[in-house]
N, C-alpha and C positions, 0 to 999 in steps of 0.2 A: 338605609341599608344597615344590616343588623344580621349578621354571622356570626356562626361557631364554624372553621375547618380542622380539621386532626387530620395531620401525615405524618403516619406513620408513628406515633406515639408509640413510645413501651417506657415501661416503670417497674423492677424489681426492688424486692426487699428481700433481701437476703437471697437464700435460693427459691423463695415463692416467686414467682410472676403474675405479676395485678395488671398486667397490660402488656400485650405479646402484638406489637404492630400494629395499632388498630389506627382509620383512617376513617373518618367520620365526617359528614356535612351535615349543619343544621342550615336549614334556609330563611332566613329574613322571613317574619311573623311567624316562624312554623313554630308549635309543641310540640317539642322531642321527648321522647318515654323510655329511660334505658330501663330495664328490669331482667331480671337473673337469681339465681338460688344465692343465697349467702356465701360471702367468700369467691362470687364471679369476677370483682372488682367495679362494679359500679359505682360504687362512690368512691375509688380511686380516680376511677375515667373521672367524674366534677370536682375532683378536689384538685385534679390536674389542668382543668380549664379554669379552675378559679386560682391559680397561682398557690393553694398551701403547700404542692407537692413537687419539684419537676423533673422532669421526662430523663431517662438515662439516653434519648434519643428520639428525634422527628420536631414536628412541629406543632406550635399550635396560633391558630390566627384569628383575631375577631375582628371584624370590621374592615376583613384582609388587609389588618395592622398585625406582623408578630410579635407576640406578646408571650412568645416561647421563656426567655431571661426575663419578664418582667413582675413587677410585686405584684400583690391579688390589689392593693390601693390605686395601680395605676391601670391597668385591665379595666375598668369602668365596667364594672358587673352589678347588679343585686346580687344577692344573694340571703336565700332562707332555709335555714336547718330545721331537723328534726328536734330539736330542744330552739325553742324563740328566742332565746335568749335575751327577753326584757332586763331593765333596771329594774328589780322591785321596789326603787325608793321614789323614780321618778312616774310621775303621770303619762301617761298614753300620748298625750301631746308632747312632754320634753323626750319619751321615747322615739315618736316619729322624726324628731325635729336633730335629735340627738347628732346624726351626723352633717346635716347642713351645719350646724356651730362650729363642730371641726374643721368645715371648707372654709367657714367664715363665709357663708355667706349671706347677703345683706337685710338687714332685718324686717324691711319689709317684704324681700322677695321670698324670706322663710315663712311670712303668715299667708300670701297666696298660695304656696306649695302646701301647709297645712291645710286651708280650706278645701283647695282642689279634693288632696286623697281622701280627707277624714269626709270631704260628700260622694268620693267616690267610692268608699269602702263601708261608707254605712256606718260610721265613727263621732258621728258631729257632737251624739250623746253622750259619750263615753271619755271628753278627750282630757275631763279631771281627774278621772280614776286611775286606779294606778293597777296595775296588772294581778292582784290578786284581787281587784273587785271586779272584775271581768270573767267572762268563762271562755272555756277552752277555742271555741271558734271567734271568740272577739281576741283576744291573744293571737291566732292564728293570723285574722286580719293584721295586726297591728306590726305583726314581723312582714307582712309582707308590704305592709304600706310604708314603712321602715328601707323594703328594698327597692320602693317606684320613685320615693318622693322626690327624689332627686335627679326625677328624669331619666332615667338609666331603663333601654329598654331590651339590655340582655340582662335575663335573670336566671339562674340559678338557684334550683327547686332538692333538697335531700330530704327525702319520707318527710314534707312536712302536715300532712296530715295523719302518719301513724298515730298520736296521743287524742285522737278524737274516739269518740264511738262510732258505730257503726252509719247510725243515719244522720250525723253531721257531718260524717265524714264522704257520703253522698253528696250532701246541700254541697258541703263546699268544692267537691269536685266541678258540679256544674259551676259553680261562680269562678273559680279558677279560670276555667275554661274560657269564660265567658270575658271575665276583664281582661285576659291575656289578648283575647280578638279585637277587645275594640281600643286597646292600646296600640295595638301593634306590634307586641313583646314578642322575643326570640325567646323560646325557654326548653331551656334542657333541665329533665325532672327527674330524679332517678328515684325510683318504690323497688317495694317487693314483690306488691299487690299487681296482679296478671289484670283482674280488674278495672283497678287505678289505670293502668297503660294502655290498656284496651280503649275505654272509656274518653279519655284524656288525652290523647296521642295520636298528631296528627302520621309519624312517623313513629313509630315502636324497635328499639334499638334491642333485640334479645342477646345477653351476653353471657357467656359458658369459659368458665376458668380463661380466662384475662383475654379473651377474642370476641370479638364480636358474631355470632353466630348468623344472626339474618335480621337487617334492618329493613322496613317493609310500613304499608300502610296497616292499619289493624287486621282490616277483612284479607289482607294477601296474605298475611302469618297463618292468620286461621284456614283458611283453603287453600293456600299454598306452601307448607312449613319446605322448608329446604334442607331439614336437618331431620332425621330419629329427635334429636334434643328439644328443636322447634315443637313438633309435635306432639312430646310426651310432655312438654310446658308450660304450654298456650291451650285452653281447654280447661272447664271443668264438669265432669271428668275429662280426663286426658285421655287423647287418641288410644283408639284399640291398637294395638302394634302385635304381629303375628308374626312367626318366619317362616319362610318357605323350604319347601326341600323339593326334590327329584326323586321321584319312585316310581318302578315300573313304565315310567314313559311319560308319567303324569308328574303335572305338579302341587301339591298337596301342603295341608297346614303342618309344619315340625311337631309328628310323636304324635299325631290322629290318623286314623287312615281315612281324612274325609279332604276329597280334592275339590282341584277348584280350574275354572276354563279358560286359564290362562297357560302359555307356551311353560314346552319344558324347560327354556332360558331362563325364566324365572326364577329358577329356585337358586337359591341364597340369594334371596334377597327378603325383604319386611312388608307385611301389607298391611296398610295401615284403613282404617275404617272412624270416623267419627262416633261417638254412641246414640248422639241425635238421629244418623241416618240408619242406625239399624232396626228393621220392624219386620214384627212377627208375621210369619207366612203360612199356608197349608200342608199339610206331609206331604201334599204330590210335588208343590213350589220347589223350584229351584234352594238350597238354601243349607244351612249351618245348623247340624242338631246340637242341641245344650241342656245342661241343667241348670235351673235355676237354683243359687247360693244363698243370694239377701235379697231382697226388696227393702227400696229404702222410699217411704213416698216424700213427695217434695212440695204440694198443693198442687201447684199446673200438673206437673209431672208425676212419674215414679221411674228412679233409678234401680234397674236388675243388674247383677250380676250374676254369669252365668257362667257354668264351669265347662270349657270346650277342651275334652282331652287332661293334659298338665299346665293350660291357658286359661286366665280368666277372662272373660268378656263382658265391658258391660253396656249396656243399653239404657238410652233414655225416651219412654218410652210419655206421648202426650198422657195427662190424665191418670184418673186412679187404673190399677190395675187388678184381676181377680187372680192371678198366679200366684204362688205359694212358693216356699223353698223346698226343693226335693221334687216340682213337676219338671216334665221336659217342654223343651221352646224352639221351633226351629226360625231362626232366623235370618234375613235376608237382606241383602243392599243393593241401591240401583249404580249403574255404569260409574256416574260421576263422581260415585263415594269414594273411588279408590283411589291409595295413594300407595306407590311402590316406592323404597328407599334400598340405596348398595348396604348387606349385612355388614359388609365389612369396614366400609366407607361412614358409613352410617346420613349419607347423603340421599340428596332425595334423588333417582331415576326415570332420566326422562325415556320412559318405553311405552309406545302404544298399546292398550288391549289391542289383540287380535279381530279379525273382521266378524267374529264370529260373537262374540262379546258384545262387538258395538251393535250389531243385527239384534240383540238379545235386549240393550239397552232402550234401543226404542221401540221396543212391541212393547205395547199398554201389561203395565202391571210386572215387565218383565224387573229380573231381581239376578244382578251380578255375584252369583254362584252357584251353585250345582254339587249335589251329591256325591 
């Protein structure tokens, strides 16, 4: 058994707020993923569970022991930073080994614990060198083998793959992943990388100036955002987000006069569209006229942006495209694509298309909106 709980947590510094009430469950084996824009407080939230920081209020429990007053030494964590913080004088082995010495513990239980990670980390070869004979992804390892070796199977993870490059910083995602399962590790990982937590995250914690916005599995964030913020977040590109108005009786996109078949209630409120699911239709189709701004090709893909009205919109569209900047596009989305949020709330809206919509969504080919 192997928890993280937050009730009720908050942590100010001065008059900023790093943490406004949040309440948080990590569950025994899960990868937890918090990610957020800089300055959301996510690495307040781990610096709070790892004792550097504490709470001006609530609690915090692991192993539903609290350990709200307690040092980060007695909390029984890993923990791995974004700088590894090696000895550069000592060897890869006296690095790993470095804190069993401090427990004292007994010398030959230190060389099984050695053997163990350094064959489970892929280390066996490396464990005379000393941290500037290594590169980057074996340093990586070594901080983290640094945070198992002693059996501890909540760990605490801060950007530590940001100082890798791009495709080790892949490999080592999947190995992360991978050693975290077959340990059985609880781990809360905090990135910046949408990707990283996408990818890696069994549970994705999204967090907006010191709240927790919407913790959720990956796929529910992305098809389900519960926020304007969720969805302008999660995404690359990020959600289309449109508002609506009331005109004439209709409800229509804010400052175009091209409407759309949904009730006159609708308006003020955001409609939100993926750019995966938007694609191009015929002038008779149902559908959204546009100019095209950029094309950006991608290999699989090409990213358009299109200019609807004072709204940009963009589209990801499979494959190369023959569209130019300066042609027109009308485009179209089915039923499912849409996602409605309160304007002012900036929440998401739980309101049915009308019966009229849904009729429209299952005729073959049909395309959720209209001229």
């Amino acid at each position: 058994m192997s928890t993280i709980l937050l009730e009720d947590v908050a942590k100010a510094f001065g008059s900023h707020h790093a943490a406004r009430g949040i309440s948080l469950t990590v569950a025994s084996g899960k990868f937890a993923v918090v990610v957020g824009p800089s300055g959301c407080g996510k690495t307040t939230l781990l610096r709070l569970v790892a004792g550097l920081e504490q709470p001006d209020r609530g609690r915090i429990l692991i192993d539903e022991r609290d350990v709200t007053a307690r040092r980060p030494g007695q909390r029984e964590l890993g923990m791995v930073f974004q700088s590894y913080a090696l000895f550069p004088h000592l060897t890869v082995a006296e690095n790993l080994l470095f804190g069993l010495k401090l427990r004292r513990t007994p010398r030959g239980e230190r060389r099984k614990k050695l053997e163990r990670t350094s064959r489970l980390l892929g280390l066996e070869a490396l464990l005379s060198r000393r941290p500037s004979e290594i590169s980057g992804g074996q340093q990586q390892r070594v901080a983290l083998g640094r945070a198992i070796i002693g059996g501890r199977r909540t760990v605490l993870m801060d950007e530590p793959l940001s100082n890798l490059d791009a495709k080790l910083r892949q490999q080592m995602r999947l190995e992360l992943k991978a050693l975290a399962r077959d340990l059985g590790m609880t781990v809360l990982y905090v990135t910046h990388d949408q990707a990283e937590a996408l990818g890696m995250g069994d549970t994705v914690v999204v967090m907006n100036d010191g709240r927790i916005e919407q913790a959720a599995a990956p796929e529910t964030l992305y098809e389900q955002p519960q926020s304007v913020f969720v969805a302008r977040f999660i995404g690359t590109p990020p959600m289309n987000l449109l508002p609506l108005e009331n005109s004439d009786g209709r409800t229509r996109i804010e400052g175009t006069g091209q409407p759309l078949p949904v009730a006159a209630a609708h308006a003020g409120h955001v409609l939100g569209m993926r750019p995966e699911q938007l694609t191009p239709c015929g002038r008779d189709a149902p559908g959204l006229d546009t100019v095209v701004e950029t094309v950006e090709y991608q290999g699989a893909d090409a990213v358009l942006t299109c200019r609807l009205g004072p709204h940009a919109l963009v589209a990801r569209l499979p494959g190369r495209t023959r569209l130019r900047p300066g042609e027109t596009l009308r485009l179209g989305w089915p039923g499912d694509a849409v996602h409605l949020f309160d304007a002012r709330s900036g929440k998401r809206a739980d309101i049915r298309p009308p019966a009229a919509c849904d009729h429209t969504h299952h005729a073959k080919g049909a395309i959720y909106a209209t001229p």
